[in-house]
N, C-alpha and C positions, 0 to 999 in steps of 0.2 A: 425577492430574490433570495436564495438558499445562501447566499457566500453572505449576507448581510450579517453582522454582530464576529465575523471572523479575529480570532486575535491576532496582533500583531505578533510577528517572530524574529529572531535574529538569526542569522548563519553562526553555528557555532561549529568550531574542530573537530573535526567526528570521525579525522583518518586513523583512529584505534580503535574502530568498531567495523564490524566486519557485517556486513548487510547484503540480504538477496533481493532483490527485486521478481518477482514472477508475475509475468504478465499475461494474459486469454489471447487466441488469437483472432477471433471471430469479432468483424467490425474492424477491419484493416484501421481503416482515418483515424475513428476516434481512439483506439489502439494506440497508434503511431506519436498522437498526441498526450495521451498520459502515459505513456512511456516516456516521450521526451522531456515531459514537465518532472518525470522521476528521475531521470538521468542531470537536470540542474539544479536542480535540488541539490542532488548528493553533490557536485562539482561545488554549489556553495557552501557546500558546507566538508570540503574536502575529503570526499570518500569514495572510493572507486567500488560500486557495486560489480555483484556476479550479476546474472541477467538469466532467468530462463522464462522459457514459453512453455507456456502449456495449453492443449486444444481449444478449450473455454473457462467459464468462469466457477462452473460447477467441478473444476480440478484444479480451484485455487487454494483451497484448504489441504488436500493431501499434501501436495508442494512446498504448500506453509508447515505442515508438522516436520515434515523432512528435512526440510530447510532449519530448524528454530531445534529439532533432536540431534542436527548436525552441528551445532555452538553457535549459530549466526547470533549477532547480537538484537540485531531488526531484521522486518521481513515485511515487503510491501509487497499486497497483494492489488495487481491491476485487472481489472475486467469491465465488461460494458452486458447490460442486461435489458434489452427492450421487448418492451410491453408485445404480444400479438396477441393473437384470437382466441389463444386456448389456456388454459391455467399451468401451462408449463411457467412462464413467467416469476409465477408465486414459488413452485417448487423449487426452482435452478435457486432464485435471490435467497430463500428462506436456509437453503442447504448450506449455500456460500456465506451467509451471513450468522448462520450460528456456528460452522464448520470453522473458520477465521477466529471467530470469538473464543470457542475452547481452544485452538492452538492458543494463542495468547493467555487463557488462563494455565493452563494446564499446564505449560511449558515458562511462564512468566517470562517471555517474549513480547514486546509489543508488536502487535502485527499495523503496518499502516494499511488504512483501509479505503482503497482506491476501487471501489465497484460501483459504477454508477450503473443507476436501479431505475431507468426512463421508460417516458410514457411513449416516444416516441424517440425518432432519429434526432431530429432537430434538440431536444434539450439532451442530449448526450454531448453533440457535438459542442455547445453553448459549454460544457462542462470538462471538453480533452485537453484546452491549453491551446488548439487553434489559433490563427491569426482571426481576431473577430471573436472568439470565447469570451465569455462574462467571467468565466471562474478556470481554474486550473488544476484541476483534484487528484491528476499523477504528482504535480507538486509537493502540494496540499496533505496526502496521505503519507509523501517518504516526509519532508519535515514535521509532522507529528509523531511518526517512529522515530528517530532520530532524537526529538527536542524529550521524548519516552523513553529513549535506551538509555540516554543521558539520568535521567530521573531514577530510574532502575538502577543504574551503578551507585550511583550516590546513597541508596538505601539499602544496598546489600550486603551483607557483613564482607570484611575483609576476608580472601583464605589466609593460609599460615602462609603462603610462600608471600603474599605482598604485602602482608603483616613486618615481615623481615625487614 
C-alpha cells in the first residue's frame, strides 16, 4: 500500500498563513473527496482556506503560480488523473507534475501535492478520503504544505518591519 511508512503529524496553528486550496474538476466523487479531506485539514489546524476550481488537473499549476505570485503562504493543488487508452495520461500528469514543482521552487512556496496519478477509478477512489478509502491525500497534501510553510517561516530571514 502507498500510505505505508507515512509520518506521523500534528495539527499545528496555521491561522496566520493564508493558504489556496485549487481543486480540478473532472471526477466529481473523487474530487468531492480530496477536497473534503483539504478542507479538515485546514480546520485542524485552524486556517480558513480560499478555494478555487479549475477545469482539470492540467490548469493546476497556472493557478498554483497565481495563487503563490499573489503572497499565499501554501497552495494545495487537488486533481485526479486516470490512466486510459491513449498517451494523454503521461502528458496531463507529466505537465501537472513538473508545472507544480517549479511554482514551488521558483516562488519558494510549498505547493501540497494532491494529484493522484491512477491506473484506474477504483485506486483513485481508494485514495479521495471516501467513507471506505485506505488513504486520504486531499488531507495528506494540505498538511504537508502547512507542516512546509511552517518550515519556510522559520528559515527565512526576518524583514526590517518584524525585526522591530
Amino acid at each position: 500500500m502507498s500510505g505505508a511508512g507515512a509520518p506521523t503529524t500534528h495539527a499545528v496553528d496555521s491561522s496566520d498563513l493564508r493558504v489556496a486550496v485549487i481543486a480540478a474538476s473532472w471526477h466529481e466523487t473523487v474530487m468531492d473527496g480530496l477536497l473534503d479531506g483539504a478542507r479538515r485539514a485546514c480546520a485542524d489546524h485552524a486556517v480558513e482556506p480560499d478555494v478555487l476550481r479549475v477545469p482539470g488537473s492540467f490548469e493546476l499549476p497556472v493557478a498554483a503560480q497565481a495563487c503563490a505570485a499573489a503572497g499565499y503562504d501554501a497552495v494545495v493543488a487537488l486533481g485526479v488523473v486516470i490512466r486510459g487508452g491513449t498517451p494523454h495520461f503521461d502528458y496531463v500528469c507529466a505537465a501537472a507534475t513538473d508545472g507544480l514543482n517549479r511554482v514551488a521552487l521558483d516562488h519558494t512556496v510549498p505547493v501540497g501535492f494532491g494529484l493522484l496519478t491512477c491506473d484506474d477509478e477504483a485506486q483513485a477512489l481508494d485514495r479521495a478520503g471516501l467513507e471506505g478509502s485506505h488513504e486520504d491525500k486531499g488531507y495528506e497534501a494540505t498538511a504537508a504544505a502547512l507542516a512546509t510553510a511552517h518550515v519556510l517561516r522559520a528559515v527565512r530571514p526576518a524583514t526590517a518591519a518584524e525585526a522591530r
